[in-house]
PyMOL CGO cylinders between C-alpha atoms (Angstrom):
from pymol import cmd
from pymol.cgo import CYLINDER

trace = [
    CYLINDER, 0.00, 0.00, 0.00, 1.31, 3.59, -1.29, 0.3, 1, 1, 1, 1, 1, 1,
    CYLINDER, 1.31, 3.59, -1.29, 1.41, 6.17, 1.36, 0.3, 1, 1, 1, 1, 1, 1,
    CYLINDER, 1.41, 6.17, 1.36, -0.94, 8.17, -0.71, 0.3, 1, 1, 1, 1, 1, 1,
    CYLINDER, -0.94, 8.17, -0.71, -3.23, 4.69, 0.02, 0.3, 1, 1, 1, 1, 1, 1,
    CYLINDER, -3.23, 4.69, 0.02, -3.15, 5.25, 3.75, 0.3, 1, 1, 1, 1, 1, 1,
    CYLINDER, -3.15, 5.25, 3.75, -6.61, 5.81, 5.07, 0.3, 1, 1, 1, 1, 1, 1,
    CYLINDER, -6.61, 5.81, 5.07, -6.78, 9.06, 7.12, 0.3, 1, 1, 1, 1, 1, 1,
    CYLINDER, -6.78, 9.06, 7.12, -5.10, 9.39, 10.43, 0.3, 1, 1, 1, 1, 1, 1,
    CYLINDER, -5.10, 9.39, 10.43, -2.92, 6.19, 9.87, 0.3, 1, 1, 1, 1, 1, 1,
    CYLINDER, -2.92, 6.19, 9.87, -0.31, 8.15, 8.03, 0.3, 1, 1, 1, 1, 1, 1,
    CYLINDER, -0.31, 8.15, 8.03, 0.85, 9.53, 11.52, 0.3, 1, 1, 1, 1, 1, 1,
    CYLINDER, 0.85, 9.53, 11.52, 0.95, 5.92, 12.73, 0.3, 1, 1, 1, 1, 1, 1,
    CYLINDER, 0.95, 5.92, 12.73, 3.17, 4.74, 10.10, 0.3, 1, 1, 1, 1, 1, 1,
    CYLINDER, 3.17, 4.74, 10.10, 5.69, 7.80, 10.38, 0.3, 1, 1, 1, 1, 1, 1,
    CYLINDER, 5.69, 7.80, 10.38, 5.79, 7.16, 14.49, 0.3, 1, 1, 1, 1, 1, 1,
    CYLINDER, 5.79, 7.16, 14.49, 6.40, 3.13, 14.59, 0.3, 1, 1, 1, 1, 1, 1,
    CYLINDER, 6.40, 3.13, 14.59, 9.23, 1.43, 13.26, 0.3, 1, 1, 1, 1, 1, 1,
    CYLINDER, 9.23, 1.43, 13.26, 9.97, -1.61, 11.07, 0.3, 1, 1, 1, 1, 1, 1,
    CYLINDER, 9.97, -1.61, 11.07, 7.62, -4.49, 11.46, 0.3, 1, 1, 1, 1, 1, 1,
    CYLINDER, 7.62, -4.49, 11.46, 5.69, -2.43, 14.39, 0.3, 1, 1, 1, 1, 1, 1,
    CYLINDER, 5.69, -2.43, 14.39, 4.74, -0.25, 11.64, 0.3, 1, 1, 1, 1, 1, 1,
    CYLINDER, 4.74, -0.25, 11.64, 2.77, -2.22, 9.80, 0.3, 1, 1, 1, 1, 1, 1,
    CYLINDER, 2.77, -2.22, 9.80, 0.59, -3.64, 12.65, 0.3, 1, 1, 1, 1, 1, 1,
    CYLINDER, 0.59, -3.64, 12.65, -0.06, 0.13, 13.77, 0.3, 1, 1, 1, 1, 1, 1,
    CYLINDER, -0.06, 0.13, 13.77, -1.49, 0.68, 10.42, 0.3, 1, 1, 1, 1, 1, 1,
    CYLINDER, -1.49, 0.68, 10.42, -3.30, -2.51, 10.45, 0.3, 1, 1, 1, 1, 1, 1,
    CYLINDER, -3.30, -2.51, 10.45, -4.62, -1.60, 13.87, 0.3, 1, 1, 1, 1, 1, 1,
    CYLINDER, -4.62, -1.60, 13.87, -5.78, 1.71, 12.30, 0.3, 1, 1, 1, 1, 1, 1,
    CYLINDER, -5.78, 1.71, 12.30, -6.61, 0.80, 9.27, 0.3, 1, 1, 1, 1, 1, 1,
    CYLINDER, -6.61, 0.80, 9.27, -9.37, -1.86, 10.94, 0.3, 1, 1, 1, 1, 1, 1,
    CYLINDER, -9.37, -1.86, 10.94, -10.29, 0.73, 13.62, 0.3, 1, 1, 1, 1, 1, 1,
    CYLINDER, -10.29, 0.73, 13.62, -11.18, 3.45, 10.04, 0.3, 1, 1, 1, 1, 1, 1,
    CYLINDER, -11.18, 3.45, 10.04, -13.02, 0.21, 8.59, 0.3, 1, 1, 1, 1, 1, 1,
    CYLINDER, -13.02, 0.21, 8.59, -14.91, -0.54, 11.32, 0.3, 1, 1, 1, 1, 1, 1,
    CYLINDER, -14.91, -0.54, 11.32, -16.03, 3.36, 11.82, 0.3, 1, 1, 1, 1, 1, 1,
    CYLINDER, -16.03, 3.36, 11.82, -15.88, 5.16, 9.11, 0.3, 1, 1, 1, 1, 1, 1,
    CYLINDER, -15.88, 5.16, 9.11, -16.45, 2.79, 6.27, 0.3, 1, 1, 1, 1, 1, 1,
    CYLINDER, -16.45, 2.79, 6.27, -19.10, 1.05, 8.29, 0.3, 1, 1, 1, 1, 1, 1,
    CYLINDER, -19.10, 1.05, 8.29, -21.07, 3.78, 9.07, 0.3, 1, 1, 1, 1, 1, 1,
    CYLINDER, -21.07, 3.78, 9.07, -21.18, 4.96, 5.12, 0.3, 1, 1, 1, 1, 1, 1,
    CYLINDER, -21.18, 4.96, 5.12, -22.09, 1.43, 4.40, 0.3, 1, 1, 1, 1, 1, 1,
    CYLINDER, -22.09, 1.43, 4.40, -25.29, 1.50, 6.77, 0.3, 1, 1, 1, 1, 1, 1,
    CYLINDER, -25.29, 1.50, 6.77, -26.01, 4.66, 5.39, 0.3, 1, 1, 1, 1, 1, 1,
    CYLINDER, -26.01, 4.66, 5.39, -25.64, 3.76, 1.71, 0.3, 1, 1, 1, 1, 1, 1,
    CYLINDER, -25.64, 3.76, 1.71, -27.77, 0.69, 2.67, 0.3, 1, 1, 1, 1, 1, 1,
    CYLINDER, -27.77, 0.69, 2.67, -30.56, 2.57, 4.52, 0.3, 1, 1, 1, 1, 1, 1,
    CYLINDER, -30.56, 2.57, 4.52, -30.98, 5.14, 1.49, 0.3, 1, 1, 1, 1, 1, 1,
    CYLINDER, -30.98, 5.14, 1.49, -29.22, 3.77, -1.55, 0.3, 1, 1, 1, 1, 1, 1,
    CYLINDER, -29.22, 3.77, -1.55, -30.66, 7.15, -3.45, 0.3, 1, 1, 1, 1, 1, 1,
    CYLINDER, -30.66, 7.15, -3.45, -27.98, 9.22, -1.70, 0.3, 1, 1, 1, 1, 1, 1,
    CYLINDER, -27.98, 9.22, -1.70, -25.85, 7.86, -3.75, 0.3, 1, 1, 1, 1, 1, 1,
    CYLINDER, -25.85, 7.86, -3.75, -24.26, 8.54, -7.29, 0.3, 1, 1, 1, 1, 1, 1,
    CYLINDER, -24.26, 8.54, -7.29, -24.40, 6.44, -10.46, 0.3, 1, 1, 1, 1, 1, 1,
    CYLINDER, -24.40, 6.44, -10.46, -20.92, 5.16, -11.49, 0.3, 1, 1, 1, 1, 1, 1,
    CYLINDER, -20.92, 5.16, -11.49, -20.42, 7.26, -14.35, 0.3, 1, 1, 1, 1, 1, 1,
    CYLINDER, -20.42, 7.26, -14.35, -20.72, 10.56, -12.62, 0.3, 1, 1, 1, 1, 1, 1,
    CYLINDER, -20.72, 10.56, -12.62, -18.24, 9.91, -9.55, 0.3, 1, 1, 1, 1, 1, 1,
    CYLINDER, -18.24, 9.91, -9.55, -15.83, 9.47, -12.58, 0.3, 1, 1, 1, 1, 1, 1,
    CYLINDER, -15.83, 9.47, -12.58, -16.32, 12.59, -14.14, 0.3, 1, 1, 1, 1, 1, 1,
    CYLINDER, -16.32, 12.59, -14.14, -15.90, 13.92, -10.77, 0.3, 1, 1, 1, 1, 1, 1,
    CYLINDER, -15.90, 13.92, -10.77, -12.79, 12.26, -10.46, 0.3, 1, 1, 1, 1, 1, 1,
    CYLINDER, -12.79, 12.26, -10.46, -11.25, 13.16, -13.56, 0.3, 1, 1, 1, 1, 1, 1,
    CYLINDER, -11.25, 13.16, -13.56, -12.43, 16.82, -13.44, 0.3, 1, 1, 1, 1, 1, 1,
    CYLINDER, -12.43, 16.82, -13.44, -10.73, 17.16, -10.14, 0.3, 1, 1, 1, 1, 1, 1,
    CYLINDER, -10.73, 17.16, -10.14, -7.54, 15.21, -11.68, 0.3, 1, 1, 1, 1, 1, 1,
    CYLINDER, -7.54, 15.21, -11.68, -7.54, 18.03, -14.39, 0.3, 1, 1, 1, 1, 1, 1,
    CYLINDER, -7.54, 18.03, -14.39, -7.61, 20.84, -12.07, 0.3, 1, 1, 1, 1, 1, 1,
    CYLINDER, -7.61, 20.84, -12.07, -4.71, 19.70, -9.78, 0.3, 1, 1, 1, 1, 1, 1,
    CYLINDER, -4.71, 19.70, -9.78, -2.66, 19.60, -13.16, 0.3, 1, 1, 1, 1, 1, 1,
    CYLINDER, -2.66, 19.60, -13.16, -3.28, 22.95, -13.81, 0.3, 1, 1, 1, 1, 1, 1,
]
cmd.load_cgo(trace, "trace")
């Protein structure tokens, strides 16, 4: 996993531990951001699937966003 991968707030674990301690810090916070975050947007998603966007337009999103960092 890239750094730029890192879910939020893990980042700070990985640049504190060292060697192999640093990798089960960021699994530690990487499950405690999965089982927060990420669940919570799943019940959410799952209680109201309209809030969500078709597939087509979180790419144009994305890429629009991709072309104004370049600029």
């Amino acid at each position: 996993m890239a750094a730029q991968d890192v879910p939020p707030n893990t980042q700070a674990a990985k640049d504190d531990a060292g060697g192999e301690s640093s990798e089960h810090t960021i699994d530690g916070a990487i499950e405690g951001w999965l089982s927060t975050d990420v669940a919570e947007t799943y019940d959410r998603m799952r209680a109201d699937p309209e809030r969500g966007i078709p597939l087509d337009a979180a790419f144009q999103r994305l890429r629009r966003a991709r072309g104004q960092q370049r600029e």
